[in-house]
C-alpha positions as CSV (number, residue, x, y, z in Angstrom):
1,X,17.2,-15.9,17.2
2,X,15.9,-14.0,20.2
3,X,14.9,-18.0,22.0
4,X,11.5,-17.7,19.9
5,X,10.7,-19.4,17.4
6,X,8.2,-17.4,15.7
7,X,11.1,-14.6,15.6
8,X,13.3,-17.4,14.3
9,X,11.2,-17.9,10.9
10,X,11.7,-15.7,8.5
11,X,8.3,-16.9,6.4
12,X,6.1,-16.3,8.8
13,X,7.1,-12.4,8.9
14,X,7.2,-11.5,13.0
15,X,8.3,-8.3,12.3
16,X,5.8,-7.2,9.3
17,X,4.0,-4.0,11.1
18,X,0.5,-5.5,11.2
19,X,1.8,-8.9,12.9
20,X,3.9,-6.9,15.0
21,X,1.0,-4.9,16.3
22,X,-1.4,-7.6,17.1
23,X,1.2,-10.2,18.3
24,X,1.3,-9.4,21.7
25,X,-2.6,-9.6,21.7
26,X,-3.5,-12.9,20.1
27,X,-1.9,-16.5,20.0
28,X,0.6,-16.6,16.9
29,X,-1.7,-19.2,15.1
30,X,-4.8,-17.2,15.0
31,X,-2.7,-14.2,13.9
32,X,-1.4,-15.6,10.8
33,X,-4.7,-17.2,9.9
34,X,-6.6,-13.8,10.1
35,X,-3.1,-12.4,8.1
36,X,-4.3,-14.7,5.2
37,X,-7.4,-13.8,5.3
38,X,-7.0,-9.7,5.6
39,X,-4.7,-9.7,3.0
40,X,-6.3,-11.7,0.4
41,X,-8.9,-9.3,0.9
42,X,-6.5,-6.5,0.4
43,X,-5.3,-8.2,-2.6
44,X,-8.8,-8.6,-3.9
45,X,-9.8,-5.2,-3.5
46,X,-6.5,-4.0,-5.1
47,X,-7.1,-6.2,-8.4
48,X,-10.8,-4.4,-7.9
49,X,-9.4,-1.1,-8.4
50,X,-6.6,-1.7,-10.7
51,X,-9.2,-3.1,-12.9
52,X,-11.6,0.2,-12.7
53,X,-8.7,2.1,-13.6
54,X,-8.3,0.2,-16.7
55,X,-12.4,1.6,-16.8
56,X,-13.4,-2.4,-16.5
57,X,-17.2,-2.0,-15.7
58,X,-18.4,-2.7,-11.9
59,X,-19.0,-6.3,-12.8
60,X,-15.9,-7.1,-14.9
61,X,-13.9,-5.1,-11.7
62,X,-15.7,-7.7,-9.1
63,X,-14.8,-10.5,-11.0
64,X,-11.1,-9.6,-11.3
65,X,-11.2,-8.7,-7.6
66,X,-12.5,-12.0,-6.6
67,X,-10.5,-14.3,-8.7
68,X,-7.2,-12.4,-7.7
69,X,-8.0,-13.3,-4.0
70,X,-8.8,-17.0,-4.4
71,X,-6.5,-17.8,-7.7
72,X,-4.2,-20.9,-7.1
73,X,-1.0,-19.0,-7.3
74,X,-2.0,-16.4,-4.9
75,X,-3.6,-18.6,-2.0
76,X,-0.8,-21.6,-2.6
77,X,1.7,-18.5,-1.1
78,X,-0.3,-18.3,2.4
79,X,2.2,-21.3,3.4
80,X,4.9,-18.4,3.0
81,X,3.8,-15.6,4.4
82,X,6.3,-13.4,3.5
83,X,5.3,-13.6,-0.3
84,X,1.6,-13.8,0.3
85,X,1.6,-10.5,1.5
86,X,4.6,-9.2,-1.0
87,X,1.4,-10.5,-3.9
88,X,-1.6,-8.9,-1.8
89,X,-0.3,-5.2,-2.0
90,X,1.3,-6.1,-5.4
91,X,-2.0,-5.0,-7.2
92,X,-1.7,-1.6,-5.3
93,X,2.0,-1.1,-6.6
94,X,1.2,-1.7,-9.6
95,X,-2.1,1.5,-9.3
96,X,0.1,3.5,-7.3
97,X,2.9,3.3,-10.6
98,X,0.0,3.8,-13.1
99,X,-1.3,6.8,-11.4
100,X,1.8,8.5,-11.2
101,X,2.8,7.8,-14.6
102,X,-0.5,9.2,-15.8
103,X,0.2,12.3,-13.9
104,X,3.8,12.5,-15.1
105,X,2.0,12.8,-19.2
């Protein structure tokens, strides 16, 4: 696959826009560890606003921001990379359909 290995793995997702923006820049290592990082964040902040759209207070909305990014089930997928970040925008989906259903009433 292209003689590189990172190319080579599907799981660690080479070709996902924001890893292939910042590849050329930083060592491949440090990129996926930030990856994890940034997109647990996303995920977080996602579960933050699906949660205030289901008019969850500013507490209740932290709370279910915060355990979405560090639950068990959501971290254990940082060893796949690909499905990590197919669960970080997974709470934004999920807004985006509501929002549009709530327009379409």
């Amino acid at each position: 696959m292209m003689g590189y290995p990172l190319a080579y793995n599907p799981q660690v997702g080479a070709f996902y826009p924001i890893h292939a923006m910042l590849l050329p820049f930083l060592d491949a290592h440090i990129l996926l560890s930030w990856s994890v990082f940034f997109h647990a964040c996303i995920g977080g902040l996602g579960a933050y606003v699906l949660a205030r759209m289901a008019t969850a207070t500013g507490i209740g909305s932290l709370i279910a921001g915060a355990t979405y990014a560090l639950c068990p089930f959501f971290v254990f997928y940082h060893q796949a990379v690909h499905g990590f970040i197919v669960l970080s925008w997974m709470p934004w989906a999920i807004a985006c359909t509501w929002m549009a259903a709530r327009e379409c009433n």
